[in-house]
C-alpha positions as CSV (number, residue, x, y, z in Angstrom):
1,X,16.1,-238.7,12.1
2,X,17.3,-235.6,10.8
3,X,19.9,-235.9,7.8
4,X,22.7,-233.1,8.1
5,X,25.9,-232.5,6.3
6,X,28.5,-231.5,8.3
7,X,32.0,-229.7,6.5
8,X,35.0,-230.5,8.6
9,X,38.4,-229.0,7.4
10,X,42.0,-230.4,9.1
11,X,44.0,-227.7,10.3
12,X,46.4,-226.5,10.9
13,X,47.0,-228.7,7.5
14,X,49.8,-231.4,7.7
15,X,49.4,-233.9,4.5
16,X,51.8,-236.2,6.3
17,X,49.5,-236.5,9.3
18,X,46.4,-236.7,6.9
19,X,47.8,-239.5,5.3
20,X,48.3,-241.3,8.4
21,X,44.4,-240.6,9.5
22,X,42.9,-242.3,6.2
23,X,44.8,-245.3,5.8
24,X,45.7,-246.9,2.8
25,X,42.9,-246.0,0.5
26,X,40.9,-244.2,2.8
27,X,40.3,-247.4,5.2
28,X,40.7,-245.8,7.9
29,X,37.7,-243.4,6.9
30,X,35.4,-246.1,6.2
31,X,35.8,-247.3,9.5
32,X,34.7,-244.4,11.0
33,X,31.5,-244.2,8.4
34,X,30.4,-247.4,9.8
35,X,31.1,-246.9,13.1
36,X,28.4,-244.0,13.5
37,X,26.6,-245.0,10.1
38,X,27.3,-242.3,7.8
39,X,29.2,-241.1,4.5
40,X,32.3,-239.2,4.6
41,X,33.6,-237.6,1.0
42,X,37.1,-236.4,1.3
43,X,38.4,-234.1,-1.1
44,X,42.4,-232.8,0.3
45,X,41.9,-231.8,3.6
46,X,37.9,-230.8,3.5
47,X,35.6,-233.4,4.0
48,X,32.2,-233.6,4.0
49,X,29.7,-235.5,6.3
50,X,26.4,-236.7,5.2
51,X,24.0,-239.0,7.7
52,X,21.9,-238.0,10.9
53,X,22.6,-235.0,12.8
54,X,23.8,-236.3,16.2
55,X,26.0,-239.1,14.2
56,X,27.2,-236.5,12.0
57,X,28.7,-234.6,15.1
58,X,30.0,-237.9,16.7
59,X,31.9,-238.6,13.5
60,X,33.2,-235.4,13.3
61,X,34.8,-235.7,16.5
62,X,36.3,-238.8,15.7
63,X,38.2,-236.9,12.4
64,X,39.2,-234.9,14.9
65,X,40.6,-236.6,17.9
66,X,42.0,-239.1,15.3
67,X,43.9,-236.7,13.0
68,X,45.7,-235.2,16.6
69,X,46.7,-238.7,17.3
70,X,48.6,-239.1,13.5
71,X,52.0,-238.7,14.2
72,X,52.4,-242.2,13.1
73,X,50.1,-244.4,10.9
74,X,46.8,-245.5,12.4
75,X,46.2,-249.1,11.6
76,X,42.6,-250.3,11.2
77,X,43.1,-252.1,14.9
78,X,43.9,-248.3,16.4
79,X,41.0,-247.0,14.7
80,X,38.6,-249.6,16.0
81,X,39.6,-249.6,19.6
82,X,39.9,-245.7,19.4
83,X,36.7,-245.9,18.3
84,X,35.2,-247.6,21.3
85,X,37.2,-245.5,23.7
86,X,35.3,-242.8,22.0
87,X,31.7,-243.9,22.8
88,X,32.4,-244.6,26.5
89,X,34.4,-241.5,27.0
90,X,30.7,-240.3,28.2
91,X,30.3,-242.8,30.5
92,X,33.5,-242.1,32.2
93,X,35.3,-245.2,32.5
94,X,37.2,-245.3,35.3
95,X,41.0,-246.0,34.9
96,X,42.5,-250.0,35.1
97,X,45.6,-251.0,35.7
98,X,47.9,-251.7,33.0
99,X,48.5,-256.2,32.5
100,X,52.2,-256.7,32.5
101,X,51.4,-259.2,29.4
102,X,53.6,-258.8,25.8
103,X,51.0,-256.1,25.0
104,X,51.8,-253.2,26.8
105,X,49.3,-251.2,27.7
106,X,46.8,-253.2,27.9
107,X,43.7,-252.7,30.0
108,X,40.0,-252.7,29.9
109,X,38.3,-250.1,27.5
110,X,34.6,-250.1,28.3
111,X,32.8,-249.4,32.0
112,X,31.7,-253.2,32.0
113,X,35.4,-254.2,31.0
114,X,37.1,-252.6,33.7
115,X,34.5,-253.2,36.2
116,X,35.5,-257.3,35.1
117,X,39.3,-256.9,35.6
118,X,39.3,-255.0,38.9
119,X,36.1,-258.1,40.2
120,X,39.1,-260.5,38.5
121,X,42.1,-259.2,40.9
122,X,39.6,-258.9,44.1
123,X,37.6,-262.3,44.0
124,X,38.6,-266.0,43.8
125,X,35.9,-266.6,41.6
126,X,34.4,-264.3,38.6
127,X,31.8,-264.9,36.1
128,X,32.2,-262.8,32.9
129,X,28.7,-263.0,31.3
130,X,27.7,-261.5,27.8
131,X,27.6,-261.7,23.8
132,X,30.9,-262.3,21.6
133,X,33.3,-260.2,20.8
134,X,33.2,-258.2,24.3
135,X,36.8,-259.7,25.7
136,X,35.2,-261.7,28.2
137,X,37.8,-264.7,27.6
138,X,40.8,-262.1,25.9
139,X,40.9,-260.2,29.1
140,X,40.3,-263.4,31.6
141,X,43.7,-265.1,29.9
142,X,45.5,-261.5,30.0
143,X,44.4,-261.1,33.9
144,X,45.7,-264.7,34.0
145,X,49.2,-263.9,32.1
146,X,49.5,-261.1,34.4
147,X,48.8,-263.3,37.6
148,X,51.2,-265.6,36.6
149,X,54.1,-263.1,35.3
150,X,53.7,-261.1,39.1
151,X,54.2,-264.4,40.5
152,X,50.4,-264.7,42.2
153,X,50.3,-268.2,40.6
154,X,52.4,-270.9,39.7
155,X,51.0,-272.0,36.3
156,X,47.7,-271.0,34.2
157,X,45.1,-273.7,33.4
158,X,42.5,-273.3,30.4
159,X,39.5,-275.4,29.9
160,X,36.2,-275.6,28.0
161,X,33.2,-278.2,27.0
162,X,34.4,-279.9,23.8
163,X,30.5,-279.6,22.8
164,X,29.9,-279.3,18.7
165,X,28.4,-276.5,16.9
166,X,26.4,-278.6,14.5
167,X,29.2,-280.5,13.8
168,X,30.6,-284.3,15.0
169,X,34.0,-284.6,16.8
170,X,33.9,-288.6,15.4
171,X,34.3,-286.6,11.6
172,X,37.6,-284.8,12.7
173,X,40.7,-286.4,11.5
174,X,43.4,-287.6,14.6
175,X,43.4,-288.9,17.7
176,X,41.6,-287.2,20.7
177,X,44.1,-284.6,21.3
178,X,43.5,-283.7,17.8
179,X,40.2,-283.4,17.2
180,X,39.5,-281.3,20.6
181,X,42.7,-278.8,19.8
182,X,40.1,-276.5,17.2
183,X,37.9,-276.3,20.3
184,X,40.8,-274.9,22.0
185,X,42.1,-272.9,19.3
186,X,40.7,-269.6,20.7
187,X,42.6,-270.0,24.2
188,X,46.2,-270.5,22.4
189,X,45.8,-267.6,20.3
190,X,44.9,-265.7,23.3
191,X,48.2,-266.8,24.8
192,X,50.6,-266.4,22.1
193,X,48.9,-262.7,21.4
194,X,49.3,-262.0,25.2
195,X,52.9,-264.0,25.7
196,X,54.6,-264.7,22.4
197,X,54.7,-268.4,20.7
198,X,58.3,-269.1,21.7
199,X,57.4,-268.5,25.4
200,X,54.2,-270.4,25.1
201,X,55.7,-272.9,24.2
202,X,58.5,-273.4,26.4
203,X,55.8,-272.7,29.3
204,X,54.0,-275.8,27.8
205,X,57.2,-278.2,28.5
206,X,57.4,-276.9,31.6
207,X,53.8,-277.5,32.5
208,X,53.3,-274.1,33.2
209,X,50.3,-274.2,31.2
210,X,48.0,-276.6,30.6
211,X,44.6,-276.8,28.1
212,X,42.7,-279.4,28.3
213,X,38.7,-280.4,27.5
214,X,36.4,-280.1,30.6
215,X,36.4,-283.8,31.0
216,X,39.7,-283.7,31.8
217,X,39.2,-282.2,35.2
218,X,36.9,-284.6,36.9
219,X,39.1,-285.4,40.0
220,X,41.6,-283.4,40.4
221,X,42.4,-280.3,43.0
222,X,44.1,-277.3,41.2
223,X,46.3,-275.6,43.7
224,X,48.0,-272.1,43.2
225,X,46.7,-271.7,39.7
226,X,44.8,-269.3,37.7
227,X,41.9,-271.7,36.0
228,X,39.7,-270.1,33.2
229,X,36.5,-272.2,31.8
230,X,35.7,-271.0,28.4
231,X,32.2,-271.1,26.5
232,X,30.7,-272.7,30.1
233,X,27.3,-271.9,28.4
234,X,28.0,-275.5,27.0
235,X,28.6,-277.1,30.5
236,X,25.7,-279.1,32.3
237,X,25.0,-278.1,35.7
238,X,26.9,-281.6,37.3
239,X,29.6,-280.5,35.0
240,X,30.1,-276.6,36.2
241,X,29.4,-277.9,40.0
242,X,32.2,-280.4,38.9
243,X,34.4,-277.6,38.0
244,X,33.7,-275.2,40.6
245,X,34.8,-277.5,43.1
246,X,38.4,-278.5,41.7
247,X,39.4,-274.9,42.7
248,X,42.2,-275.4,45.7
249,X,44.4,-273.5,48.0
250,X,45.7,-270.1,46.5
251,X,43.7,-270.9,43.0
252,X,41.8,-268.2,40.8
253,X,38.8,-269.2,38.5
254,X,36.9,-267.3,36.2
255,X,33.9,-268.4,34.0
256,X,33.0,-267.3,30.5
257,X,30.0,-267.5,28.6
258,X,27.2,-266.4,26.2
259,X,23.7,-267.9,27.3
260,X,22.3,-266.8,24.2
261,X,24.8,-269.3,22.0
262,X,24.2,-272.4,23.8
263,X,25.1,-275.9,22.3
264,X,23.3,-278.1,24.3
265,X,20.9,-280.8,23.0
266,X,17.7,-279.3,22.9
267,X,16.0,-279.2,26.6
268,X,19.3,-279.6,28.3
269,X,19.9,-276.6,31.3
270,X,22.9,-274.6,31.1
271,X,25.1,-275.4,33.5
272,X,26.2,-271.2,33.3
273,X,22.8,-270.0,33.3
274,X,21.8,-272.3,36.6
275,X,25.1,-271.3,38.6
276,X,24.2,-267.6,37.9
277,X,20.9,-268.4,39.6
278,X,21.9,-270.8,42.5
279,X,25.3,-268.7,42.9
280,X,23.2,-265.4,43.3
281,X,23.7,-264.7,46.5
282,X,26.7,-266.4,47.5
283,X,30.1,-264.0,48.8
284,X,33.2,-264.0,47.7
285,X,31.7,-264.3,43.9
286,X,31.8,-261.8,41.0
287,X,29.3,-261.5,38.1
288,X,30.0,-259.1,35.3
289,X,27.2,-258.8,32.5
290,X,28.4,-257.6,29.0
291,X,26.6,-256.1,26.2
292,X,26.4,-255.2,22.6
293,X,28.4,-251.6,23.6
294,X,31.4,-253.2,25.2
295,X,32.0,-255.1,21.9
296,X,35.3,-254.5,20.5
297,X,35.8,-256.8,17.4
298,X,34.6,-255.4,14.0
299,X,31.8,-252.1,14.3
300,X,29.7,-254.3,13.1
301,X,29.7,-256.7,15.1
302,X,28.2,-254.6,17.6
303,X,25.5,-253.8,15.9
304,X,24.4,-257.6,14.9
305,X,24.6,-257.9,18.6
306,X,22.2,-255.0,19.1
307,X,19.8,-256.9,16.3
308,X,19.6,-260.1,18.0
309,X,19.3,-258.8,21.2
310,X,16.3,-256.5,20.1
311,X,14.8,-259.4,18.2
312,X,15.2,-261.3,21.6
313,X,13.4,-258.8,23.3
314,X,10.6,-258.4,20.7
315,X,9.5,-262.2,20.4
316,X,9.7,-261.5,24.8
317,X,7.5,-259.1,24.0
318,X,5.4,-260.6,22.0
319,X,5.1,-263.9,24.2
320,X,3.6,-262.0,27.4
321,X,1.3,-259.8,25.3
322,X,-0.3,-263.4,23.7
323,X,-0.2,-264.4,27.3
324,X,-2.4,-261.2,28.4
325,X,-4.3,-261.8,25.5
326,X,-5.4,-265.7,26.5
327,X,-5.7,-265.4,29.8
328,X,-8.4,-262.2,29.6
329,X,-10.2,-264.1,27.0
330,X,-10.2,-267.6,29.9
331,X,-11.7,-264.9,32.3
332,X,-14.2,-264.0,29.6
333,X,-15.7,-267.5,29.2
């Protein structure tokens, strides 16, 4: 890779508006340096940009675009999701509809994300597919907030597999409802980031909403509702056909999951991965697949998506070429 160091100077200068594009203590600048992996030296309103050629340019652009948006501060959160906007301005993501949720403008940022929200509002049932941090479960409780505040449904139901990372639910202090609320803890801050804890909680003594483990569903028929099953990577297959079949009259579903951070006890199918392949070719279902560029957490959490995934794809690789290699030595003998 070529190194390059690119000079970029804001102007006309406003020191008001620079201010507001660096952040407390140049955070905002840091940000940007690990976003395309280089090293930005700032002296007044010159800086100086030292990394690869073609990220050198991309940062650049962000100085740029980001010191036209400075009328106000730019928190951290603005720079991030600016950020991401940034790299899939390219690809041309098409515009979404804005969520009437607490967060206004809220809508999907990346190709894959968009694609997810408009498969949402046209199908009954959508599978949201891909690695953490992508908004797979954010933007399924938003599209369900939004459901519910248009009056398409008459309350929101959240559920997931109260499987343990590692750890034993029997260690938790409490009674049940206690020791499966941290397993659950994800889909109420969803809510009260999308709706507000006051509301939230006044929808819960209403029975407007309702969490509850994935055991808890066995049985029933959800009518009118908008149903989300979190982290179904973790389901069985009896339990995900169990699922699939409470939806009832006028009902919504959508399934999240990462296959590649699965719970199970060791040999156990996932019940996400074997509905993706029986499901297939059924109509009337949605299947979005995320990846490590529709992440939009922490920069780097992209790219410790991007290294797993390529260290997936190497030992893949690595498997078939021993493969080759035994079977052309069995036709040898």
């Amino acid at each position: 890779m070529k190194s390059k160091n690119l000079a970029v100077t804001f102007e006309p200068l406003d020191n008001a508006r620079l201010a507001n594009l660096c952040g407390a203590l140049d955070e905002n600048l840091r940000q940007i340096e690990m976003a395309y992996d280089v090293m930005i030296v700032r002296r007044g309103e010159h800086c100086r940009i030292d990394g690869g050629l073609a990220q050198a340019r991309l940062a650049a652009t962000a100085l740029h675009h980001f010191y036209e948006q400075a009328t106000d501060p730019l928190s951290v959160d603005a720079i991030q999701l600016g950020l991401i906007e940034l790299r899939n301005r390219s690809q041309a993501v098409p515009a979404s509809a804005g969520l009437l949720t607490k967060k206004s403008g809220l809508h999907g940022r990346t190709p894959h994300q968009v694609e997810y929200l408009r498969q949402i509002q046209e199908h009954d049932i959508t599978f949201g597919i891909g690695p953490a941090g992508t908004g797979k479960t954010y933007l399924a409780v938003a599209a369900a907030v939004d459901a519910y505040e248009r009056d398409q449904v008459q309350r929101i139901v959240l559920t997931r597999p109260a499987v343990e990372a590692g750890e034993r639910l029997g260690f938790l202090p409490g009674d049940l409802t206690q020791k499966v609320d941290p397993y659950l803890r994800p889909l109420y801050d969803a809510l009260y980031d999308l709706m507000g804890f006051d509301k939230v909680a006044r929808m819960f003594e209403k029975q407007s909403i309702e969490i509850a483990p994935l055991a808890y569903m066995r049985g029933r028929t959800l009518n009118h509702a908008f149903i989300i099953l979190d982290e179904a990577q973790n389901t069985t297959p009896e339990q995900m056909k169990m699922f699939l079949t409470r939806i009832g009259i006028g009902a919504k579903a959508v399934i999240t999951g990462d296959v590649t951070q699965t719970d199970l006890p060791k040999g156990q199918k996932s019940g996400l991965v074997e509905a993706r392949r029986i499901l297939a070719d059924v109509r009337g279902l949605a299947f979005t697949d995320f990846d490590a560029g529709d992440v939009v957490r922490h920069p780097l959490v992209a790219r410790i998506v991007a290294a797993y995934e390529n260290e997936v794809s190497a030992q893949g690789n690595a498997r078939k070429a021993g493969v080759g290699r035994s079977q052309s030595h069995a036709k040898k003998d």
